[in-house]
C-alpha positions, 0 to 999 in steps of 0.5 A: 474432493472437499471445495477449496476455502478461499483465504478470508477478506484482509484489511491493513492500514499503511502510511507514508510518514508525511509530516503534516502542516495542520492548517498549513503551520509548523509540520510535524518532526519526522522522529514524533511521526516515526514514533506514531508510525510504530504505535499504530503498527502496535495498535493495528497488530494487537487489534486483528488487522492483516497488513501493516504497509510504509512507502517511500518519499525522498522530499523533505514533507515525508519522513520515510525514505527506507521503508524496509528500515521502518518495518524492521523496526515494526517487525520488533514491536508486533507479533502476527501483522505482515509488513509490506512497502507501499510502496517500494520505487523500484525503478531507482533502486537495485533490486538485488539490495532490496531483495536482500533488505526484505528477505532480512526483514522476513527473518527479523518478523518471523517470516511476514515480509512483503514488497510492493513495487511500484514506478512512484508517483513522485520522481524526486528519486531519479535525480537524486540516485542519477538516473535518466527520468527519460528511461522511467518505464524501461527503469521499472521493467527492467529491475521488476524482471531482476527482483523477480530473477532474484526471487525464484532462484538462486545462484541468479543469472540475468541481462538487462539494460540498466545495469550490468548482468549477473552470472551464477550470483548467489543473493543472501540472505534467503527469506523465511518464507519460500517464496517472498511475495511481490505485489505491483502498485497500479495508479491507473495505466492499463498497461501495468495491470496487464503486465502485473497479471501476465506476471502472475502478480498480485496488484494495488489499485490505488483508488484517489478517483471515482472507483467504477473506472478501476472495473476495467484494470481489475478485469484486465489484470485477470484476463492477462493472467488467465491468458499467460496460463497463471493462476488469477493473482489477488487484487487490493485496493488502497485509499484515504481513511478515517472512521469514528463512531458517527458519520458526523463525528469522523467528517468533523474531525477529518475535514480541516486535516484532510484539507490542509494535506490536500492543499500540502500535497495536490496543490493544483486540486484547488482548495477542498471545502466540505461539500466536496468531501461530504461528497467524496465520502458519500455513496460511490465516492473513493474518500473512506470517512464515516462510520463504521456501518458507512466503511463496511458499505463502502468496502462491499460495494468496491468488493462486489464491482472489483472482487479485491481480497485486501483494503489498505487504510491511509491513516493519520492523514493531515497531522490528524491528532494521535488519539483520534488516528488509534482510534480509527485503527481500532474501530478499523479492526474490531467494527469493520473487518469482522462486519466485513469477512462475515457480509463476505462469508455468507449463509 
């Protein structure tokens, strides 16, 4: 019997829209990030990258609020990049919708849609769709167990507690694809890493702290699954970026942006000054800004402590200029991601 191949190392990049205040002035208009939104799409796609991902605000710093509708438009100007929410705010949105939403947008991109769903970080969508803030994780487990309902058959039928019961409910359209993936954003609560593996679902570990203390939810997720009898689903890993030709040339450059999105969105963090990124970006920090050698070191040493087949870039942090975000989508595809498959695929 020829050994199976396992599928090779993926690498995406994926953005929030927010709509920076370099140096904390006027932000960016949300159609001029739209629009840069869809030529790093472009870029990402034409270079090699595996994975094009958009999440979700309801605040007036982000311009995107319907990823769906963003990657329907992507799906137009690219070829071959899957389209994936990063994430989807499952716990305030109808599940039957989205489903509906993505399986359309798996037909518009030819069969590469995906969805990741997550509880959000952010709870701006709650009171604005009015719902209770008290039930947040009931919210989350009850429409995760409806999206996945709705995906495995069809004529559906389902109780829960969040909204009324379908019975032999037909949802269309149907996705290219035979069965549309569903990834699970995890922040950091051993709880939803169990659930993700019980489930057999894949999961982003969203990375923002020191990464050694990810180890232990990549294990967990695992385990759950081995012990529900399920196939040990993928793990992907998510963080800040931003890479240039030099280590000095990329932390030059990204030093006044990131700061100023750091003051924008983690008030409380205090002010960043440069030390402090020199030293998240170093060796066995979370933040990725450096050179490419730097990046592809950084990735195999996450790889090696947390066995993750996907990375997720977060690009154009901070109101970063244009040119210098394309730039590292670039470097990302063509310096990075083969150094990285052929570290991987070894002798």
């Amino acid at each position: 019997m020829t050994p199976a191949v396992a599928p090779p190392f993926e690498i995406g990049i994926f953005t929030f829209g927010e709509l920076s205040r370099p140096g904390l002035g006027t932000p960016t208009d949300p159609r001029t990030r739209l629009e840069q939104i869809l030529e790093w799409a472009r870029v990402a796609d034409a270079a090699g990258l595996d994975v094009f991902g958009v999440g979700e605000h309801h605040r007036p710093d982000f311009a995107v609020s319907s990823p769906q509708t963003v990657l329907a438009a992507v799906a137009r100007e690219t070829q071959r990049i899957r389209l994936t929410s990063t994430v989807s705010v499952l716990s305030s949105a109808d599940p039957v919708r989205l489903f509906e939403e993505f399986a359309t947008l798996d037909l518009l991109s030819g069969g590469r849609a995906e969805i990741t769903a997550g509880r959000g970080a952010y709870v701006e969508s709650f009171p604005l769709f009015g719902q209770d803030l008290g039930r947040y994780d009931e919210y989350f487990e009850d429409r995760l167990g409806l999206l996945l309902a709705v995906r495995d058959g069809n004529p559906v039928t389902w109780s829960g507690s969040t909204r009324p019961p379908l019975v032999d409910a037909g949802v269309w359209p149907r996705p290219l694809q035979e069965r549309l993936p569903v990834w699970i954003a995890v922040g950091g609560t051993p709880a939803s890493a169990v659930r993700a593996g019980a489930l057999g679902l894949p999961m982003y570990l969203a990375i923002l702290g020191a990464p050694p203390r990810f180890r232990a939810l990549a294990e967990m997720h695992r385990e759950a699954a081995v012990a529900a009898g399920r196939e040990v689903p993928s793990v992907g890993v998510t963080s800040h970026f931003h890479v240039a030709a030099t280590s000095q040339a990329a932390r030059d450059a990204f030093f006044p942006h990131y700061a100023a999105y750091f003051a924008q969105n983690m008030p409380r963090g205090g002010r960043l000054d440069r030390d402090v990124l020199e030293t998240w970006a170093g060796p066995g920090g979370a933040l990725f800004a450096g050179s490419p050698a730097e990046m592809v070191d950084k990735i195999l040493w996450e790889h090696e402590m947390l066995g993750h087949s996907r990375f997720l870039a977060q690009v154009g942090l901070g109101g970063l200029p244009q040119a210098d975000t394309l730039r590292s989508i670039e470097l990302l595809a063509t310096e990075v991601l083969p150094a990285v498959r052929s570290a991987l695929a070894g002798p």
